[in-house]
MIKOL-577291 format. One record per residue (C-alpha): residue in three letters; x, y, z. Coordinates in steps of 0.25 Angstrom, whole numbers, plus 2048, in hexadecimal, padded with zeros to 3 digits. Example, Ala and Ser with C-alpha at 12.3 -4.5 7.8 and 13.67 -1.06 7.14 Angstrom:
BEGIN
ALA,831,7EE,81F
SER,837,7FC,81D
***
This chain:
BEGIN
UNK,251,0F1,142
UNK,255,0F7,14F
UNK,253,104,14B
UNK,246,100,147
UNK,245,0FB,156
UNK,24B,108,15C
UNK,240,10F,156
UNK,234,108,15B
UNK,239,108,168
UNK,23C,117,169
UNK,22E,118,164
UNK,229,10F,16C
UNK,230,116,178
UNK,229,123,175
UNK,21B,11E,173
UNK,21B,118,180
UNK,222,124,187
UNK,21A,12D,17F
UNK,20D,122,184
UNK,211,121,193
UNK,216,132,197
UNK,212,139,18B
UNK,215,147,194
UNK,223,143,193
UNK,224,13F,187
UNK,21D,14D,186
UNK,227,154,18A
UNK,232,14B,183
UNK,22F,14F,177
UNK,22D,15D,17A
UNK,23B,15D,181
UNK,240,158,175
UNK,23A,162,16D
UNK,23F,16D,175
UNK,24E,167,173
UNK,24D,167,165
UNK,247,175,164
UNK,253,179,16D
UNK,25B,172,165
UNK,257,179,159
UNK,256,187,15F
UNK,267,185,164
UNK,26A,182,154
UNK,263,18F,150
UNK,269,197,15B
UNK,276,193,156
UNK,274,194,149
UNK,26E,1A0,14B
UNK,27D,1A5,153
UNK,285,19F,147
UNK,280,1A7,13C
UNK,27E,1B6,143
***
């Protein structure tokens, strides 16, 4: 149950931050993106240094 409960309220958080700045939350998301696509492009780099 209160796992349920952390669930709505994160979404719940987002809806409103989403509702009232959607420009940041704009830009959260696409800083989020960028980390992950960061992230990935390190694991190739090294995989990449591993094997050669």
């Amino acid at each position: 149950m209160p796992k349920k409960l952390l669930i709505w309220l994160v979404i719940a958080f987002a809806a409103f931050y989403l509702i009232s700045q959607p420009e940041n939350a704009a830009n959260a998301v696409g800083g989020a993106f960028s980390a992950v696509g960061d992230a990935f492009g390190s694991v190739i780099t090294f995989l990449t240094a591993l094997f050669n």
